[in-house]
N, CA, C, O and CB atoms as a CASP TS submission, in Angstrom:
PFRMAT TS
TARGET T0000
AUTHOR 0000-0000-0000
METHOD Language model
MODEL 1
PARENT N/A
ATOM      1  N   UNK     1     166.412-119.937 149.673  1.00  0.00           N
ATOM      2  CA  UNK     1     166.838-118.928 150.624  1.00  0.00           C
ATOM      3  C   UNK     1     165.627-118.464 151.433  1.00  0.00           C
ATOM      4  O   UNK     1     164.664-118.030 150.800  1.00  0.00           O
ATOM      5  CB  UNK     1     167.517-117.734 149.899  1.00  0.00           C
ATOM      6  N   UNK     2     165.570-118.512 152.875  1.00  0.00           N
ATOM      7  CA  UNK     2     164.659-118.083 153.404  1.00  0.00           C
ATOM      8  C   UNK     2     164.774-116.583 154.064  1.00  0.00           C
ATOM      9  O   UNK     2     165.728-116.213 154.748  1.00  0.00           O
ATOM     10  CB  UNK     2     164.376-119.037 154.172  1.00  0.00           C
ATOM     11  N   UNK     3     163.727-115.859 153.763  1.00  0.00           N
ATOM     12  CA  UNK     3     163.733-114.012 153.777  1.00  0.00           C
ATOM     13  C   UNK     3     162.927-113.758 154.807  1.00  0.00           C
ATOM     14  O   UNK     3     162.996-112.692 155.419  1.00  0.00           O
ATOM     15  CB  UNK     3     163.065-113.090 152.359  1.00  0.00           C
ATOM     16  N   UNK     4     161.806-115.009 155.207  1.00  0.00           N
ATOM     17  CA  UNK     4     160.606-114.507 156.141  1.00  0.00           C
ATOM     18  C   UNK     4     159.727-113.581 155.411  1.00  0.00           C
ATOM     19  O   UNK     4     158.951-112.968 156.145  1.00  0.00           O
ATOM     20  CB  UNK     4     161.117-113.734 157.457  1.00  0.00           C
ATOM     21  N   UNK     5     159.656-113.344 154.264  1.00  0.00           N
ATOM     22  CA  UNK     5     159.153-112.930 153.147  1.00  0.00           C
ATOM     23  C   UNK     5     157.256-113.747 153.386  1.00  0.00           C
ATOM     24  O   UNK     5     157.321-114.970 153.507  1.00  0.00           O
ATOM     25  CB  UNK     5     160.367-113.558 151.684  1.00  0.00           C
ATOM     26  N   UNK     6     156.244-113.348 153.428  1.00  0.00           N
ATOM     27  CA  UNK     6     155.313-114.428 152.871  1.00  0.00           C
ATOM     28  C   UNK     6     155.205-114.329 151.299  1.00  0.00           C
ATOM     29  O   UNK     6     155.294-113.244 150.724  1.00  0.00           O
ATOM     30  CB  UNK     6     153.822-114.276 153.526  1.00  0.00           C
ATOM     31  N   UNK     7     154.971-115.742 150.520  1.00  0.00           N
ATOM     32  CA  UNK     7     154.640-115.979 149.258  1.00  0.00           C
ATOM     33  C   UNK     7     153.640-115.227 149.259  1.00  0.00           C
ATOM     34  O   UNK     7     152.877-115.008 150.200  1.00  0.00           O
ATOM     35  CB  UNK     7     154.440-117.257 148.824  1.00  0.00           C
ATOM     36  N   UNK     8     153.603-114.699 147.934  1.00  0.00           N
ATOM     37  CA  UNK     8     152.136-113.641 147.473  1.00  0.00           C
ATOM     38  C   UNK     8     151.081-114.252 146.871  1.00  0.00           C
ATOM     39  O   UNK     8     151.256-114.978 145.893  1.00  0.00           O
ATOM     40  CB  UNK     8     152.409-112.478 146.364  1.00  0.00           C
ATOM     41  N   UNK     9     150.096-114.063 147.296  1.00  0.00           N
ATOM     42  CA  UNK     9     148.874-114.748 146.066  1.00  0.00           C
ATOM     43  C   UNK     9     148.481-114.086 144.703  1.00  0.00           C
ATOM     44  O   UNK     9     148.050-114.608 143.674  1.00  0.00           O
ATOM     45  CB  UNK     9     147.375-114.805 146.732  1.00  0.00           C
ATOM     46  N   UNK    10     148.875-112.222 145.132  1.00  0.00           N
ATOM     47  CA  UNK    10     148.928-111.921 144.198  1.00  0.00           C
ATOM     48  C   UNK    10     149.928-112.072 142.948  1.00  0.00           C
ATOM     49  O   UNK    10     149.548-111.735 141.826  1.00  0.00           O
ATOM     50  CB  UNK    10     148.718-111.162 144.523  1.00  0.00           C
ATOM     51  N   UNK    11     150.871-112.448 143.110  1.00  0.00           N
ATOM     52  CA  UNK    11     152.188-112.257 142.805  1.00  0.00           C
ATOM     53  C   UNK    11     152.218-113.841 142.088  1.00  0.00           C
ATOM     54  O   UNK    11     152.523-114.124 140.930  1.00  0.00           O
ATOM     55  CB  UNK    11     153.281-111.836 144.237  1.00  0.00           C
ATOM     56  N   UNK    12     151.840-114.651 143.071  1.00  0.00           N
ATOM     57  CA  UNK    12     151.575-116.092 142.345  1.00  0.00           C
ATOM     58  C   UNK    12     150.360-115.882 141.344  1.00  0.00           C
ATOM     59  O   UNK    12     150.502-116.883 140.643  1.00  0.00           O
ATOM     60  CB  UNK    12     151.150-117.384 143.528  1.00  0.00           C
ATOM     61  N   UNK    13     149.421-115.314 140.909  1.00  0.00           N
ATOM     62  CA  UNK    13     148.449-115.361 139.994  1.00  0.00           C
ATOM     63  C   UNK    13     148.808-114.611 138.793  1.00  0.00           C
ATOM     64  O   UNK    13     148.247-114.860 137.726  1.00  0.00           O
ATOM     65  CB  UNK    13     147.271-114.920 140.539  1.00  0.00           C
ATOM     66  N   UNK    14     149.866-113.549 138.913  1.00  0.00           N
ATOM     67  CA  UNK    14     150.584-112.937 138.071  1.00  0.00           C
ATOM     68  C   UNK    14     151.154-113.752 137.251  1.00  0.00           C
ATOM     69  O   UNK    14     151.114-114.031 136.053  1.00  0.00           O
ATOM     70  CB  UNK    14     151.377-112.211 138.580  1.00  0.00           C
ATOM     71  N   UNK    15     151.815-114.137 138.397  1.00  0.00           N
ATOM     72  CA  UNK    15     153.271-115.123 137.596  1.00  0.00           C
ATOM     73  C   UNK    15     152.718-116.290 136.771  1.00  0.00           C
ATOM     74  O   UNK    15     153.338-116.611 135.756  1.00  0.00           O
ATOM     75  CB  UNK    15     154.467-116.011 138.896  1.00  0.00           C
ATOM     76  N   UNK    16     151.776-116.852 137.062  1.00  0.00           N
ATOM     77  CA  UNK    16     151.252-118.107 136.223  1.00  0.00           C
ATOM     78  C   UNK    16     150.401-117.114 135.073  1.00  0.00           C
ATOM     79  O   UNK    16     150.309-117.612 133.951  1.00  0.00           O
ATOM     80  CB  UNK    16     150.087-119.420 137.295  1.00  0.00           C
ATOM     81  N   UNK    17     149.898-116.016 135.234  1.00  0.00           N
ATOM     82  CA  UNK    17     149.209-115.682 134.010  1.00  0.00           C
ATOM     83  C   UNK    17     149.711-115.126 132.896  1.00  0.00           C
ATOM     84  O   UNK    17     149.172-114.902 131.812  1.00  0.00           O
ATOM     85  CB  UNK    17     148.366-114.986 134.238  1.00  0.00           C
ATOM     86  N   UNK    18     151.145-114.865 133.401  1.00  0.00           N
ATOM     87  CA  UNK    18     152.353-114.045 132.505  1.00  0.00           C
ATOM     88  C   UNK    18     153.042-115.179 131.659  1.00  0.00           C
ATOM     89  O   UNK    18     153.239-115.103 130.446  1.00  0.00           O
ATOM     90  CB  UNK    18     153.663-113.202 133.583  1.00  0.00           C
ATOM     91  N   UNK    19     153.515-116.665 132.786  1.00  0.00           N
ATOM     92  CA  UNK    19     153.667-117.564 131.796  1.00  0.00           C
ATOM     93  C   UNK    19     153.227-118.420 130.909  1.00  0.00           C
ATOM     94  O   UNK    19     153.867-119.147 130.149  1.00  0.00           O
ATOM     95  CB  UNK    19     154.021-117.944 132.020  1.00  0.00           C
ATOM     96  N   UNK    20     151.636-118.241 131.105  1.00  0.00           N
ATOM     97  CA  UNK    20     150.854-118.480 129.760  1.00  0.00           C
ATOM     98  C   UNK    20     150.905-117.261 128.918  1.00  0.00           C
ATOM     99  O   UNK    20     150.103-116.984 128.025  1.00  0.00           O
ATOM    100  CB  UNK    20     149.308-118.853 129.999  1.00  0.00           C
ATOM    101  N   UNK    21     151.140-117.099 129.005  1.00  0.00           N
ATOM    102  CA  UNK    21     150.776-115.400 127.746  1.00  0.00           C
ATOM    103  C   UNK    21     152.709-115.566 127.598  1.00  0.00           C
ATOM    104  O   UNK    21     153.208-114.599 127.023  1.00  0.00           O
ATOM    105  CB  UNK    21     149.793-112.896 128.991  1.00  0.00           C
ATOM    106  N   UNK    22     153.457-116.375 127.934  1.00  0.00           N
ATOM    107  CA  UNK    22     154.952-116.351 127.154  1.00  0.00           C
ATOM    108  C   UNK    22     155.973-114.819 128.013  1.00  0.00           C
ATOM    109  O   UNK    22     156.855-114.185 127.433  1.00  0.00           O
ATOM    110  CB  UNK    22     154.540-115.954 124.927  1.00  0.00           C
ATOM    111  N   UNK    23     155.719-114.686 128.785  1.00  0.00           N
ATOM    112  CA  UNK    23     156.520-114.053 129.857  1.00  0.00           C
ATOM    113  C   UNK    23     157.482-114.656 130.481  1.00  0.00           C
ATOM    114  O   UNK    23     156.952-115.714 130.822  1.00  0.00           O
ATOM    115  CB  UNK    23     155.848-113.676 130.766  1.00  0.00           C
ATOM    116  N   UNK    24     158.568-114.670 130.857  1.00  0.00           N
ATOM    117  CA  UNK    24     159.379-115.871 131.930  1.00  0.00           C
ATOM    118  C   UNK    24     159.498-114.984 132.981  1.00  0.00           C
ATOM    119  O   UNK    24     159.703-113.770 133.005  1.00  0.00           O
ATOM    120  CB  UNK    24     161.066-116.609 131.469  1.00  0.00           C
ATOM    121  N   UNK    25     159.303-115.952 133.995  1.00  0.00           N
ATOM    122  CA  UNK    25     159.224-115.138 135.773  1.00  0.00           C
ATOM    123  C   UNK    25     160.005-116.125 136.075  1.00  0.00           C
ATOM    124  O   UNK    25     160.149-117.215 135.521  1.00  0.00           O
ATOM    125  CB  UNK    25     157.592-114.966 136.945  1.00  0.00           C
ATOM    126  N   UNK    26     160.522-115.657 137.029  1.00  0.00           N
ATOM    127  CA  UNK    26     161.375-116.091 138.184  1.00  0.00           C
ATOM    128  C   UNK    26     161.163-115.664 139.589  1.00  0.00           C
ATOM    129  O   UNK    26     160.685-114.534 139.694  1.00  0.00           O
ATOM    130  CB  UNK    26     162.619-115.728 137.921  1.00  0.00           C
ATOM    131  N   UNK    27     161.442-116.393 140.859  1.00  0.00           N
ATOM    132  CA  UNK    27     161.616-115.495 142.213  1.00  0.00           C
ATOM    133  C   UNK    27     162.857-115.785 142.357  1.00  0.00           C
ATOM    134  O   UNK    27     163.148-116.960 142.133  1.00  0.00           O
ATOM    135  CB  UNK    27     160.739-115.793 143.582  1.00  0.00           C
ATOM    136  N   UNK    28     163.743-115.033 142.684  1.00  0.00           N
ATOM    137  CA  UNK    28     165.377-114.656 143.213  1.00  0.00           C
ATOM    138  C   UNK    28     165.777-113.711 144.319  1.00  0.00           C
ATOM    139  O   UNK    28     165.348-112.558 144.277  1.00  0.00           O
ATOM    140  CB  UNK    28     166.136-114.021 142.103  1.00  0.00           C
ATOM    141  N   UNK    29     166.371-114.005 145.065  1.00  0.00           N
ATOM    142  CA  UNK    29     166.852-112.778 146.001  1.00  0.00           C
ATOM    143  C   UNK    29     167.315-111.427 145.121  1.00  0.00           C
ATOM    144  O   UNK    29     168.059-111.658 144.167  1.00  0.00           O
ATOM    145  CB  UNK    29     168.240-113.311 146.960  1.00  0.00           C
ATOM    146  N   UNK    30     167.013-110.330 145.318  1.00  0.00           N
ATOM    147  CA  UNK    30     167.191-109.392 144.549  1.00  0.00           C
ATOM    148  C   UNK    30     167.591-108.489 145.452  1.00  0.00           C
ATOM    149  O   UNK    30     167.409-108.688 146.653  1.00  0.00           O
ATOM    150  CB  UNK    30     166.178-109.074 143.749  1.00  0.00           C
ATOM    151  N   UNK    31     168.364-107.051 144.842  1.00  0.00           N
ATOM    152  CA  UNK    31     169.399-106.123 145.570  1.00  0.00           C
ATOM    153  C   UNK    31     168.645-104.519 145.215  1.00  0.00           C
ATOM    154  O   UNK    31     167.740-104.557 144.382  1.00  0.00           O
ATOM    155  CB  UNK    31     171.268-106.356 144.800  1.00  0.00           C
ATOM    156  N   UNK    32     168.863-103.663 145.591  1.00  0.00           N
ATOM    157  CA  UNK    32     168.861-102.145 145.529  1.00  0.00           C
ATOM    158  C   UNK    32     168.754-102.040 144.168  1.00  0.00           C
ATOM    159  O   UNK    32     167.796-101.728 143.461  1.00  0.00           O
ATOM    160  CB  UNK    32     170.117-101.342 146.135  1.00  0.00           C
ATOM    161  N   UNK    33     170.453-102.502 143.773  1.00  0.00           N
ATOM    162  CA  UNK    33     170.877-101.823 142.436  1.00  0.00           C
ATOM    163  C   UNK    33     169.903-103.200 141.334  1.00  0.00           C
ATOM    164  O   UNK    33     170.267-103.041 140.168  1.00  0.00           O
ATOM    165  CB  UNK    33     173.154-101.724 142.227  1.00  0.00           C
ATOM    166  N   UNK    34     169.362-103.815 141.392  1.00  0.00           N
ATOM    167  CA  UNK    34     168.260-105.132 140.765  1.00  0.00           C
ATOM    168  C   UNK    34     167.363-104.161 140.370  1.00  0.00           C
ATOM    169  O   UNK    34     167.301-103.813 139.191  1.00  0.00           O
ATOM    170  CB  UNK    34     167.462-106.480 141.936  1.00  0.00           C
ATOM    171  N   UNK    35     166.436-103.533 141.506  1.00  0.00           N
ATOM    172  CA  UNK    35     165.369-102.687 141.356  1.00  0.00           C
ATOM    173  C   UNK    35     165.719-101.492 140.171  1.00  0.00           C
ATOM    174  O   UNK    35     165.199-101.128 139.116  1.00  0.00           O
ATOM    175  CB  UNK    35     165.052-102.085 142.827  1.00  0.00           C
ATOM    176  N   UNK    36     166.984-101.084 141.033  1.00  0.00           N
ATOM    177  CA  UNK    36     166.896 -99.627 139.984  1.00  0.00           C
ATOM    178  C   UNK    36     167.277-100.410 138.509  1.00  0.00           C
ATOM    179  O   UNK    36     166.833 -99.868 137.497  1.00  0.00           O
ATOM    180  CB  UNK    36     168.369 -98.068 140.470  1.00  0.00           C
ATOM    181  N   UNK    37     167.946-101.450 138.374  1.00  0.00           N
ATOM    182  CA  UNK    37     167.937-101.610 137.163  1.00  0.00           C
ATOM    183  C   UNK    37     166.605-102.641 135.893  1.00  0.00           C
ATOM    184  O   UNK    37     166.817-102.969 134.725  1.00  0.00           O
ATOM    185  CB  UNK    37     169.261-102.076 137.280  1.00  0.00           C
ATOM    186  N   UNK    38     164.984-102.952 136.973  1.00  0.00           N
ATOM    187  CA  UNK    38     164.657-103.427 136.427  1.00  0.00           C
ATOM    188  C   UNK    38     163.512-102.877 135.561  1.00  0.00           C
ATOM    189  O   UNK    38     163.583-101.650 135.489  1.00  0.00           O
ATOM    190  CB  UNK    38     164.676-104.193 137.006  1.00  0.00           C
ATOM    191  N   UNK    39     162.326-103.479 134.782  1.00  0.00           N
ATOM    192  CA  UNK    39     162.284-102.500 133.436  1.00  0.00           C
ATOM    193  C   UNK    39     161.263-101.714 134.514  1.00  0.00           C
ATOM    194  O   UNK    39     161.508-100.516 134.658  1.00  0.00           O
ATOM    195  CB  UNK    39     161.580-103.197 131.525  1.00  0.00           C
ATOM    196  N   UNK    40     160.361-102.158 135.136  1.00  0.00           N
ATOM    197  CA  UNK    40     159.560-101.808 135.953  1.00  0.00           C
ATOM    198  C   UNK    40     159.593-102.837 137.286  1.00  0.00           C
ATOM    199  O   UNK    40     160.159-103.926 137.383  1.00  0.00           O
ATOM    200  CB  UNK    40     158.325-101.692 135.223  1.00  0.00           C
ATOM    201  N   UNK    41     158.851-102.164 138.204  1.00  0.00           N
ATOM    202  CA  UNK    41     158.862-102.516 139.822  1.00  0.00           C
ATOM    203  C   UNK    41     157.582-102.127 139.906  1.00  0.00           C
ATOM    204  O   UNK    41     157.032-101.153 139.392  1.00  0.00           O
ATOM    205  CB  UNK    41     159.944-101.719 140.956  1.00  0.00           C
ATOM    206  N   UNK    42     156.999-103.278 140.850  1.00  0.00           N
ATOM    207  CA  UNK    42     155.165-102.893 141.526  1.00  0.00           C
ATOM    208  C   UNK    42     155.307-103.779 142.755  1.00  0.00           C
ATOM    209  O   UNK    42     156.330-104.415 143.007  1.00  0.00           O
ATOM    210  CB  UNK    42     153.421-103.565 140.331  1.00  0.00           C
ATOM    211  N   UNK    43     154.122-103.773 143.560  1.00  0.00           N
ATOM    212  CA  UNK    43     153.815-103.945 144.416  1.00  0.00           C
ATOM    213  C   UNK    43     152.728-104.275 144.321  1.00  0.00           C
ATOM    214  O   UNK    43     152.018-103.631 143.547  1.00  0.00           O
ATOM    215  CB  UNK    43     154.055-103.304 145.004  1.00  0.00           C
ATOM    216  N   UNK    44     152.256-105.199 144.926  1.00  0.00           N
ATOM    217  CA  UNK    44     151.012-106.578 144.304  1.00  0.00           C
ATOM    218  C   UNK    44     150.316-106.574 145.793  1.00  0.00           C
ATOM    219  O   UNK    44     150.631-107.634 146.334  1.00  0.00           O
ATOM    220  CB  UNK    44     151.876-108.696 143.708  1.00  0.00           C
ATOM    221  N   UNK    45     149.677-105.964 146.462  1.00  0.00           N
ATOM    222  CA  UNK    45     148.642-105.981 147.405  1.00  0.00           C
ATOM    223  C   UNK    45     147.688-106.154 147.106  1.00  0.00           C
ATOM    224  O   UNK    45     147.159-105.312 146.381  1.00  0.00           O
ATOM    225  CB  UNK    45     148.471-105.193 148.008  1.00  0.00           C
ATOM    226  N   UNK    46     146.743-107.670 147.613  1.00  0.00           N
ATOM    227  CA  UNK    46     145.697-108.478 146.927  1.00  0.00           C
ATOM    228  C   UNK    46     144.806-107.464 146.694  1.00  0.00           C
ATOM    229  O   UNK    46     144.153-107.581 145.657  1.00  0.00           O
ATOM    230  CB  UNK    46     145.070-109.698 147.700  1.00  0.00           C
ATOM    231  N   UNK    47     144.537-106.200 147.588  1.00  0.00           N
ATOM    232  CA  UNK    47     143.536-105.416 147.237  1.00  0.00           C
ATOM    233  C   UNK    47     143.195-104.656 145.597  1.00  0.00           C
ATOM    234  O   UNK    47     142.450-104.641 144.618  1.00  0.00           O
ATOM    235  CB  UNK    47     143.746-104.496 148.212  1.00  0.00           C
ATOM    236  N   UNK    48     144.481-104.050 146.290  1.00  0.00           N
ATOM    237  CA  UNK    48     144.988-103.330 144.938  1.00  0.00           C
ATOM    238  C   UNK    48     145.243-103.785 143.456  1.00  0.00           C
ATOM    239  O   UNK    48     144.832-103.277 142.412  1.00  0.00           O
ATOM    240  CB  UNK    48     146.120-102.912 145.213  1.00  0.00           C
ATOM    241  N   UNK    49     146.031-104.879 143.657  1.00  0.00           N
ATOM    242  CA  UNK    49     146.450-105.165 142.143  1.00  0.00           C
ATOM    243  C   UNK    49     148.040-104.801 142.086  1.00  0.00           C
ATOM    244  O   UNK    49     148.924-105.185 142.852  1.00  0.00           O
ATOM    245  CB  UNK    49     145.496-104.135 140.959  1.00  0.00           C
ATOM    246  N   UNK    50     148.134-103.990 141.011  1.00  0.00           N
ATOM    247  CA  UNK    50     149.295-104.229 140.556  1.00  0.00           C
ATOM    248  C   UNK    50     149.417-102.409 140.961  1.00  0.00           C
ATOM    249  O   UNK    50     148.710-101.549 140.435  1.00  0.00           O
ATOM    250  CB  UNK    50     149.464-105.042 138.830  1.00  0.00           C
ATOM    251  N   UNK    51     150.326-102.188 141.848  1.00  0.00           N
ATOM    252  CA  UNK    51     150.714-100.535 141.801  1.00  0.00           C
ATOM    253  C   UNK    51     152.268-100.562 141.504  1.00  0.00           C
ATOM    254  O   UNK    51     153.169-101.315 141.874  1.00  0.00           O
ATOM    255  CB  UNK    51     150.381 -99.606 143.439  1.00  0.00           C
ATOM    256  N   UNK    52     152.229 -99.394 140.655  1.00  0.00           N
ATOM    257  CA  UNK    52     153.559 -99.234 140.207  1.00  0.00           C
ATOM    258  C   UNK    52     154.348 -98.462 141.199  1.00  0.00           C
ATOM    259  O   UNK    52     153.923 -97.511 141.856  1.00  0.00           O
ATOM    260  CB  UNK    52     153.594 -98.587 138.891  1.00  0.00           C
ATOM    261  N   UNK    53     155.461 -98.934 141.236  1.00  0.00           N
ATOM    262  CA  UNK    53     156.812 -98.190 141.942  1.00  0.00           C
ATOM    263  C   UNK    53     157.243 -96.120 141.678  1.00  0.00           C
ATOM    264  O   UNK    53     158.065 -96.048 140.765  1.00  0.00           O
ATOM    265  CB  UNK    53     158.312 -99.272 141.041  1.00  0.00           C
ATOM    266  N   UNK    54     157.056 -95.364 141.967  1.00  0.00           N
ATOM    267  CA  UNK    54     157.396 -94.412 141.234  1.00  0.00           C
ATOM    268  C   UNK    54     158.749 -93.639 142.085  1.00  0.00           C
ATOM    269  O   UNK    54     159.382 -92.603 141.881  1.00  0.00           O
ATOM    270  CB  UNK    54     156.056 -93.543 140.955  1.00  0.00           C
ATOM    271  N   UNK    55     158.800 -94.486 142.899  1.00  0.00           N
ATOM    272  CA  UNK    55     160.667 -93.873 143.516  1.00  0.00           C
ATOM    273  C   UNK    55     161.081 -94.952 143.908  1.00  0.00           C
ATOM    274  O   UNK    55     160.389 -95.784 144.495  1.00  0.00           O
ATOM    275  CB  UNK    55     160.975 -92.664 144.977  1.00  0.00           C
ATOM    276  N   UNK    56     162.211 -95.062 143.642  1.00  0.00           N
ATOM    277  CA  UNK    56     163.271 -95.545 144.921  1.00  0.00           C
ATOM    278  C   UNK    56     164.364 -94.916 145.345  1.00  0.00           C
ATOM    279  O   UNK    56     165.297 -94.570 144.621  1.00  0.00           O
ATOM    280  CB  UNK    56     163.870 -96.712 144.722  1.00  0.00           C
ATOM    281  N   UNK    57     164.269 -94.739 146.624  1.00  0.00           N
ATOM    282  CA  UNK    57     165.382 -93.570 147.583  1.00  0.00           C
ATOM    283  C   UNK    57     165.571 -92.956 146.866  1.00  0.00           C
ATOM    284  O   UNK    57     166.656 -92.954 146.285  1.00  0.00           O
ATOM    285  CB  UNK    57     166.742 -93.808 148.245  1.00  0.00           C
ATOM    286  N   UNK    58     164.375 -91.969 146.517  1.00  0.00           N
ATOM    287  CA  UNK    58     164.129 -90.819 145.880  1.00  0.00           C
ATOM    288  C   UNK    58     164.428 -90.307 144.033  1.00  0.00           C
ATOM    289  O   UNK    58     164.277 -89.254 143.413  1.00  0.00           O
ATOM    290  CB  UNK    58     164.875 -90.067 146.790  1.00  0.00           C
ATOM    291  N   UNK    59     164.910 -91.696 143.675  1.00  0.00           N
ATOM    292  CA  UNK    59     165.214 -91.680 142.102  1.00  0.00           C
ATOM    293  C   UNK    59     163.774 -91.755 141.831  1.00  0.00           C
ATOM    294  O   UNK    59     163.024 -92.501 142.463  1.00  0.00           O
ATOM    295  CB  UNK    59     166.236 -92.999 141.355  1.00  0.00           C
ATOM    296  N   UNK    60     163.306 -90.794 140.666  1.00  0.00           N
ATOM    297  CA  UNK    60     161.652 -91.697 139.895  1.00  0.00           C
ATOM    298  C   UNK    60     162.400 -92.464 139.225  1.00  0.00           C
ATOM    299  O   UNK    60     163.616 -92.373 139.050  1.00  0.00           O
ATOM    300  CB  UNK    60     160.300 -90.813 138.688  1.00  0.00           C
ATOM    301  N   UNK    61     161.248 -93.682 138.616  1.00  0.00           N
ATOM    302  CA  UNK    61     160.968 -94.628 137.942  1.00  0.00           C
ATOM    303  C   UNK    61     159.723 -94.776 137.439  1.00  0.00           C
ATOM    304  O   UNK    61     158.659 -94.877 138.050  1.00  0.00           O
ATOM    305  CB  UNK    61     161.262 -95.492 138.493  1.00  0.00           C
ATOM    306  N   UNK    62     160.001 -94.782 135.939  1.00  0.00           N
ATOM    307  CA  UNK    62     158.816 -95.347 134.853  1.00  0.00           C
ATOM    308  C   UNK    62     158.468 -96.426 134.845  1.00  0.00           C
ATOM    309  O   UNK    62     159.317 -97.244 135.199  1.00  0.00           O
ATOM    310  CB  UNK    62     159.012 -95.300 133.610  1.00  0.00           C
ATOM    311  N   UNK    63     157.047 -96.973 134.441  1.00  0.00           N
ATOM    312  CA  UNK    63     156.589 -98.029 134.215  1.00  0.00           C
ATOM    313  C   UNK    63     157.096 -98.901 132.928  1.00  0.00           C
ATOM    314  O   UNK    63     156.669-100.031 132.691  1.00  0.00           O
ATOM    315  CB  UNK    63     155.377 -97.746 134.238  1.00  0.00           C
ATOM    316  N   UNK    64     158.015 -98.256 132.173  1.00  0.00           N
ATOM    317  CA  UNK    64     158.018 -98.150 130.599  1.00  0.00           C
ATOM    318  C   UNK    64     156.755 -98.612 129.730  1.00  0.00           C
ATOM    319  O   UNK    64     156.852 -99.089 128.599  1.00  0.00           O
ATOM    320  CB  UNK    64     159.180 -99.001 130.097  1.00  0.00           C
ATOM    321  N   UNK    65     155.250 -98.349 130.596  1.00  0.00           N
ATOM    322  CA  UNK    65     154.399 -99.030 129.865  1.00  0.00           C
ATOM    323  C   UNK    65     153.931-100.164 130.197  1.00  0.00           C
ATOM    324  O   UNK    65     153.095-100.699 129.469  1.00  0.00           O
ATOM    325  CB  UNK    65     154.784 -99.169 128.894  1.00  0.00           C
ATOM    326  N   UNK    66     154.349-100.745 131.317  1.00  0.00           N
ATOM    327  CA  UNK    66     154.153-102.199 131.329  1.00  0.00           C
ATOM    328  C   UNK    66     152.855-101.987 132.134  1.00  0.00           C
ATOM    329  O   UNK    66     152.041-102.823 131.742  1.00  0.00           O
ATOM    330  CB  UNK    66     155.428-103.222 132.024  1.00  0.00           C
ATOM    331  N   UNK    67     152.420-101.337 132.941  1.00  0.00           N
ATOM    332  CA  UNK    67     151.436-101.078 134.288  1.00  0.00           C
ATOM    333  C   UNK    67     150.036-101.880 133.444  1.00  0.00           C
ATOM    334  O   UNK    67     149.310-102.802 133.818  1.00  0.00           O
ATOM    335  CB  UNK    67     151.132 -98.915 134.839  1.00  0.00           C
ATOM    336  N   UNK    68     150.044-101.440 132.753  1.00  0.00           N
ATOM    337  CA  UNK    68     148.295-101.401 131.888  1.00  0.00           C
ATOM    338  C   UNK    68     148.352-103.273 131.424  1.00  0.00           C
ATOM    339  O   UNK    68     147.393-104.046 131.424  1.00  0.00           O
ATOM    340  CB  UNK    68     148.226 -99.866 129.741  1.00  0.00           C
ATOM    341  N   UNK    69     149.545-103.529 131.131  1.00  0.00           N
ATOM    342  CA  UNK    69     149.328-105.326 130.375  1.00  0.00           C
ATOM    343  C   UNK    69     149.051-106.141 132.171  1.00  0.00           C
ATOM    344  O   UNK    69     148.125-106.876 132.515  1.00  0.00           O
ATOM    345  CB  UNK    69     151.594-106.255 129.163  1.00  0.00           C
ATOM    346  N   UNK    70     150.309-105.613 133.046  1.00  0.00           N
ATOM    347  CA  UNK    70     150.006-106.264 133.774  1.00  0.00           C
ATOM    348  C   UNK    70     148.970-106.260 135.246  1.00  0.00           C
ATOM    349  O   UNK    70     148.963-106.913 136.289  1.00  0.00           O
ATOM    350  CB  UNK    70     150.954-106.456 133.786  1.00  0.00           C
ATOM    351  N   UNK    71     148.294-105.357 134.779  1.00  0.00           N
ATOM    352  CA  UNK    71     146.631-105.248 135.084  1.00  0.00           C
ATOM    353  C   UNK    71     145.523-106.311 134.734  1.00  0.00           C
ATOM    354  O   UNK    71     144.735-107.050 135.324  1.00  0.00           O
ATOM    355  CB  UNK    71     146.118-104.076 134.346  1.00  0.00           C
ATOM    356  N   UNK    72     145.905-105.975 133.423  1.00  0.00           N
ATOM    357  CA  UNK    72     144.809-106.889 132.802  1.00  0.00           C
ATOM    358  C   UNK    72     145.272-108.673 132.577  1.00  0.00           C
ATOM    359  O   UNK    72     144.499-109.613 132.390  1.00  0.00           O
ATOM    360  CB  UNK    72     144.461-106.132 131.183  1.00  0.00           C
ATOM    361  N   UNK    73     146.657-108.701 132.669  1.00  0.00           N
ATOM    362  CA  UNK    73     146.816-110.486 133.242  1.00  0.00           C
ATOM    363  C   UNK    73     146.391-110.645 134.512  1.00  0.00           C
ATOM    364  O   UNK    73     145.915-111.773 134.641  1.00  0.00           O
ATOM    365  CB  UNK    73     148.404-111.154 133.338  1.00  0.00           C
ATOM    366  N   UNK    74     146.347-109.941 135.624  1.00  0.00           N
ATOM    367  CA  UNK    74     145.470-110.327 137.015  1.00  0.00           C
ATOM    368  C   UNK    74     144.065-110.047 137.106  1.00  0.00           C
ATOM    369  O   UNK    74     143.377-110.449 138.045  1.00  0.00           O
ATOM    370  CB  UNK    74     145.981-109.606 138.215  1.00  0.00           C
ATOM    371  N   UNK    75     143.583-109.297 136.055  1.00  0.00           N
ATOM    372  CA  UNK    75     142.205-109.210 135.867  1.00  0.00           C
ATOM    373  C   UNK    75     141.113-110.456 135.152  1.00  0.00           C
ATOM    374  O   UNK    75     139.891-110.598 135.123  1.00  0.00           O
ATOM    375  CB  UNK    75     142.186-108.032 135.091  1.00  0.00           C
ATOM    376  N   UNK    76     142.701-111.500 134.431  1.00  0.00           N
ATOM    377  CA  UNK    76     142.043-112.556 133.808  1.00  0.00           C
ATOM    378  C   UNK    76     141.560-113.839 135.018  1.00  0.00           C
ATOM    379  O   UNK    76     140.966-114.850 134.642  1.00  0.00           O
ATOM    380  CB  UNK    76     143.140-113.103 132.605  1.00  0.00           C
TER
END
């Protein structure tokens, strides 16, 4: 499916470092109600790293914890 989306580099270095460490990733078209229902949401700007989501259309959202592991798989 094409989105006009660009592929991420960050997002690609994630994803291969998550599936060595036994994570399963996928890319899929995803919806509103995807987000609000997933365990966590970030945003992967090569600068930055990994920033966590803390609203969507004004709901908060927790990291449940995940922020800190997936730091340190893009730090490897």
């Amino acid at each position: 499916m094409e989105t006009g989306i660009l592929a991420g580099t960050t997002q690609a270095r994630l994803f291969a470092r998550a599936a060595d460490g036994g994570w399963p990733t996928t890319v899929t078209p995803g919806t509103l109600e995807d987000l609000h229902a997933a365990d966590a949401v970030w945003l992967l700007p090569g600068i930055r790293g990994a920033a966590p989501v803390t609203a969507i259309d004004g709901r908060a959202r927790a990291d449940t914890g995940l922020t800190g592991r997936v730091r340190e798989l893009l730090r490897r």
